[in-house]
N, C-alpha and C positions, 0 to 999 in steps of 0.2 A: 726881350733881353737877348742881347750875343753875346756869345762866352768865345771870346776869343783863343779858344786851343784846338785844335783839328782831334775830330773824333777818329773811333776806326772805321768808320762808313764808307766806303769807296775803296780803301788798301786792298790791295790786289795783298793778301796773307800767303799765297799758296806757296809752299818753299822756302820761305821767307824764316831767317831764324833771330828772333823777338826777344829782346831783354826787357822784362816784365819786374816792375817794381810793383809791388802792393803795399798794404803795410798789414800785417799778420801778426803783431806783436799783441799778446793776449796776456794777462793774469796766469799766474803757476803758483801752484799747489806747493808752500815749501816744504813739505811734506813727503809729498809722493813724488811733487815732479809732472804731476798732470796737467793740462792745459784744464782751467777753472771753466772758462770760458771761450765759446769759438765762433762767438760773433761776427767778429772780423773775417777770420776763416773760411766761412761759412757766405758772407756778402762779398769775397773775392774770387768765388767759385764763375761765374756767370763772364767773366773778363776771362777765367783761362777757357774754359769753353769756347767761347767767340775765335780764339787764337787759334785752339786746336781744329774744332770744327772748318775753321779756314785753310789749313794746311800748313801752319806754321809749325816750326819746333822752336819751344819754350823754355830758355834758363828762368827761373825768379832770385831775384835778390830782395832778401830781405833782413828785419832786425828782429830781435827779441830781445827785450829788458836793458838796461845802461849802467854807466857809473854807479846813477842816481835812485837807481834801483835794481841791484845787485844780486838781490832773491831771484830774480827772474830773468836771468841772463843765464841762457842755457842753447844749446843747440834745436837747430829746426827740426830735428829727426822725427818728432810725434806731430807739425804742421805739416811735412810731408806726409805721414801714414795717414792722418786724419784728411787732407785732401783728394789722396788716393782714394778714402775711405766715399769719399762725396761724390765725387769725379768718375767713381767705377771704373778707372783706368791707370796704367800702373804711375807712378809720381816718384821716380828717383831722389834720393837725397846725398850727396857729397857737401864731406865737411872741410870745402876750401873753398874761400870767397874769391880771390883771383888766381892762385898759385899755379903751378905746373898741372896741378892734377884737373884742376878746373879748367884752364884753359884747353887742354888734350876732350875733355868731356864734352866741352859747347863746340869744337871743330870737330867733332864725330856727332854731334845730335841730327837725328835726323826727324823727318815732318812727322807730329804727332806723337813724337816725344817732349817729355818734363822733365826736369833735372832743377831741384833747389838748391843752390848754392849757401856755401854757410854763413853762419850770422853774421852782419855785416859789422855788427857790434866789437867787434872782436879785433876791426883794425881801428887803429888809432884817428883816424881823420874821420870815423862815422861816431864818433860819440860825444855825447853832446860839453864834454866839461872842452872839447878840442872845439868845437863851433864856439863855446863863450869866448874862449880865452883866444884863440890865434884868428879867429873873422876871415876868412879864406873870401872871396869872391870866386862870381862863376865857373868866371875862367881860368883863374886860380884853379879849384878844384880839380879843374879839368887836365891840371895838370902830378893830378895825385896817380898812385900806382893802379888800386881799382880802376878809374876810369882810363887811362893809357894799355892798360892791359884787355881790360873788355870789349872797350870802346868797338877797337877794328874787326872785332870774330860777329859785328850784330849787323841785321839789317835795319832795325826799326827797333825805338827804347817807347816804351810803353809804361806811364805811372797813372797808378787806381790809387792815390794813396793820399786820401785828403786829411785822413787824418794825421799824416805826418808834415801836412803840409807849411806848418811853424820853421820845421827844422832847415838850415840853411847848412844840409851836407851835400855830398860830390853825390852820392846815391839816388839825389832827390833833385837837384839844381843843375847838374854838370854834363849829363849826357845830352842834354837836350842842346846844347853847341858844339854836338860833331856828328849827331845821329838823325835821323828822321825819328818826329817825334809824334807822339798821339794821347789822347787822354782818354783810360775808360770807362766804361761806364758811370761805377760809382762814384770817381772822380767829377764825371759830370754831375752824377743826380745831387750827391753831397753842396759842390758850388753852387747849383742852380735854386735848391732848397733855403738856402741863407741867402743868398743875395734878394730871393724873391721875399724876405721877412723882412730885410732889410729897408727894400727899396720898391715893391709890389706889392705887399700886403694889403688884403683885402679888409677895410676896415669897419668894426672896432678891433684895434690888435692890443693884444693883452700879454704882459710879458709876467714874469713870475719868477719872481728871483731869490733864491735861498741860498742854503749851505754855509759851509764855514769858512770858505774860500772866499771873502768876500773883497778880495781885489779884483773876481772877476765881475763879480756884477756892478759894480762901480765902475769898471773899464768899459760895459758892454750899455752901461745908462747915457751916457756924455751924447755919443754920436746917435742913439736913436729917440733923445730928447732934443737935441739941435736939429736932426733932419726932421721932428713931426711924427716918425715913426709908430713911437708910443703913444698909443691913448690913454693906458693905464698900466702903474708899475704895481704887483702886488707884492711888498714887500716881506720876507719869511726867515727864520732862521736866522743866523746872526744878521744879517741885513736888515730884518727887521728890526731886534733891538737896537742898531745903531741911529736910525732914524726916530724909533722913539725916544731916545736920549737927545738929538740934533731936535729935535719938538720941544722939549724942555720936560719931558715925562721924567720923573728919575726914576734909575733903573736897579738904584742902593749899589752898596760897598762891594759885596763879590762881585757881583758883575760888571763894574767899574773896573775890577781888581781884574780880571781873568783878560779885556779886552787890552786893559794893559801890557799882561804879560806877553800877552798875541802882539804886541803892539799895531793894533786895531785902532785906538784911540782918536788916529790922526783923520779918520773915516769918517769921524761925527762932524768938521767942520766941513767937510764935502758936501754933506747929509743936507745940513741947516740951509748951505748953498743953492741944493738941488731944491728945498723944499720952499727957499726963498722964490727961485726964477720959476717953477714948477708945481706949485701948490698944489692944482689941481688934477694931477698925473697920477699921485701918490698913495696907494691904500695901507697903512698900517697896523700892524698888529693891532685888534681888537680886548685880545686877550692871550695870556700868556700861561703855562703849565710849568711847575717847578717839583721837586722833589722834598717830600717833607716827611721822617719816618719810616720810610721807606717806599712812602706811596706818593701817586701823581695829587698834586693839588693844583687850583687854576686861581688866577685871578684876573681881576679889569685891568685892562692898562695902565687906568690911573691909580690902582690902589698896589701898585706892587710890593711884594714883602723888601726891606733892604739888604737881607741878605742870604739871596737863593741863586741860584743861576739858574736861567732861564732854557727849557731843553725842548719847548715844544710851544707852538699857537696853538690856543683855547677852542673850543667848540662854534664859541660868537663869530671868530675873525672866518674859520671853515666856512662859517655858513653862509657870512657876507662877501665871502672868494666865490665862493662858490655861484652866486646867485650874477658875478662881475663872469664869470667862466661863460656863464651859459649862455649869456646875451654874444660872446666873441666871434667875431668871423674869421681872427686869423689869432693864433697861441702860442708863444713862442716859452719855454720851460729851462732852466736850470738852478739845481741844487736841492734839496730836500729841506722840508717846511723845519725838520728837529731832530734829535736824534733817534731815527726811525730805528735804527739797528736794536734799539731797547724798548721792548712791548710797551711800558708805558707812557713812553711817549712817541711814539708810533701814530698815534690816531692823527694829528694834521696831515703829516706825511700823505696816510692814506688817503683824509676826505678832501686833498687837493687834487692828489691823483685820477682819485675818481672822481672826479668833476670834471676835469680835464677831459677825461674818456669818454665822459657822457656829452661834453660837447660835441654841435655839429660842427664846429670851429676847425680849420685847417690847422695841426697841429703838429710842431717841432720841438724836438727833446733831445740834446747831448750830454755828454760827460760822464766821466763813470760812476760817482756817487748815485748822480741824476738819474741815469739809465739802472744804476741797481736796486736801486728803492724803487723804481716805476717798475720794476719786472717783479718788486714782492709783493705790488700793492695789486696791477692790477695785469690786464694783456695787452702785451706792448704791442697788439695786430690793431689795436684801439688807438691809440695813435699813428696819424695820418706821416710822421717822417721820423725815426730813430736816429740821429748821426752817430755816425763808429768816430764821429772826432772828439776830445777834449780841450786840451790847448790851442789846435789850430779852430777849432768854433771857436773858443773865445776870442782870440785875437782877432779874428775875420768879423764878428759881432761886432769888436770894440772898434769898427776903423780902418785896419791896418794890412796893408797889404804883405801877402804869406809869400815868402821867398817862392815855393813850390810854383805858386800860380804866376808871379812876375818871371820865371824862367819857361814857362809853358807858355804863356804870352809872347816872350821874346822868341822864341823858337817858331810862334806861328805867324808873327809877323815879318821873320826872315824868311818864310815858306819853307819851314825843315816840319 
């Protein structure tokens, strides 16, 4: 496979001062205000290293939280401290994304210095409700204030940031048509990881799809049933009930009721579709768990009660996932089998997880539900690839090529 983006391998860094994109946007405490988790954080440590060890001086620009999630839009002040914290070296933080103060700050940086610039969130052309609504192109963007103003104080724009790579702003698409450009590391490993699931997979590849999001796994079936990809889909979580209703199972009244409310509904003629051109791909739910009393009760797919909602797969369907896991050569994972967040129905959750982990199976796992249920079940050092992406895996699963990576392309086929 070639990845057509120029690594940092060969750049001559020494002196050189480097506008580093990551993507460091983490979960906060609304509460305290703490970072919940520093994942991300934490896997973009190894790119500023590489910069600094080189002799570069390093601005970051980055985001935290949006419109669309408004709890978590706060200043980078504790990504800087918690960097420095990693880094053992000091990691400045100023609260101005391009203004006076910022630009005075990246024209005095010198080699071996860090300076995070503020949340990128905060101007109006990096948030996402501005990307739906006004549609900017590259070179557009490239005509926003951030990048007119940054652009000329850098020598080289550098982006780690696959997980943002969905979003089509100036921060992530724009620099790369007036800078020398490069990708780092994680931006590599992240790409290389999915496209090898995609289109290398060593097979039997076994995909495993749950949750309650179930536009994603529907988005992310089409192209790796048409390309051959999949050998087998194990169907879980509302994707599972949806399939057994598109089977002709009924699933009774609540649950009929709740997909509607979701407006879910229109997923079962998908379902009947997939299960028409693809019979043989397909594993569904064996058995389903409901709440009766207070307590978990199970039953056969075929005997379901009519009106329970369905919150977890049965011990039967675990076992016969389970026994489809262990034969895998390559496992590709998203969404949780039920609602693992409530002990009693927990257990699929778990005995997928741990199936998964005890494969010898090449194994990838995104998303944040996906990733937070897999860190309560079991050790995520048991899986063979964690992605820090959500949106931009699923879209890149489903097909679609990410703004991020057609602007990284284009930049290295101009030789920037």
């Amino acid at each position: 496979m070639e990845i057509k983006m120029r690594s940092l391998d060969g750049i001559n860094l020494n002196g050189k001062k480097v506008l580093l994109r990551p993507d460091i946007n983490s979960p906060i405490d609304p509460q305290t205000g703490a970072i919940v988790s520093d994942d991300r954080i934490v896997k973009t440590i190894p790119v500023i290293r590489e910069l600094i060890d080189g002799g570069a001086a390093v601005a970051i620009i980055a985001h935290q939280g949006d419109t669309l999630d408004y709890q978590n839009l706060t200043d980078l002040s504790a990504h800087a401290a918690r960097i420095e914290e990693l880094l053992g070296r000091p990691v400045e933080y100023l609260d101005d994304v391009c203004g006076p103060a910022a630009i005075a700050r990246v024209k005095a940086l010198q080699p071996g210095e860090i300076v995070i610039l503020g949340n990128l969130r905060y101007l109006t052309e990096e948030v996402s409700t501005f990307e739906k609504d006004v549609k900017l192109t590259a070179e557009q963007y490239g005509r926003t204030r951030l990048v007119q103003r940054l652009a000329p104080l850098f020598d080289l724009y550098v982006n780690d940031a696959f997980s943002a790579a969905h979003r089509n702003a100036a921060s992530m698409v724009a620099f790369q048509e007036l800078l020398p450009t490069a990708a780092g590391p994680l931006l590599f490993r992240e790409y290389g990881e999915l496209f090898n699931v995609l289109h290398n997979a060593v097979k039997p590849v076994v995909f495993v799809l749950g949750g309650a999001k179930i536009s994603d796994a529907f988005g992310m079936m089409k192209p790796v049933l048409e390309n051959g990809t999949a050998d087998t889909i194990l169907t879980t979580g509302v994707t599972g009930i949806v399939f057994l209703a598109a089977a002709g199972i009924p699933i009774g009244e609540k649950e009929t009721n709740f997909l509607r409310d979701k407006d879910l509904l229109g997923f079962i003629d998908d379902a009947k579709n997939y299960l028409l051109d693809y019979p043989e791909k397909f594993v569904l739910p064996l058995d389903l768990a409901f709440e009766k009393n207070g307590l978990r009760v199970e039953a056969d797919a075929a005997d379901l009660p009519g009106n329970a909602l369905f919150l977890d797969i049965g011990p039967k369907t675990v076992a016969f996932c389970a026994n489809v896991l262990a034969g895998a050569k390559t496992i590709f994972a998203n969404g949780p089998a039920g609602l693992y967040e409530d002990e009693r129905f927990a257990a699929g959750t778990r005995g997928i997880w741990e199936a998964i982990a005890a494969s010898d199976g090449h194994s990838v796992i995104g998303g944040g539900d996906t990733v937070s249920s897999a860190s309560k079940f079991i050790d995520l050092s048991r899986i063979t690839y964690v992605s820090t992406a959500g949106g931009a895996m699923v879209r890149f699963m489903s097909g679609k090529k990410l703004p991020l990576i057609l602007a990284m392309e284009k930049a290295f086929a101009a030789g920037r």
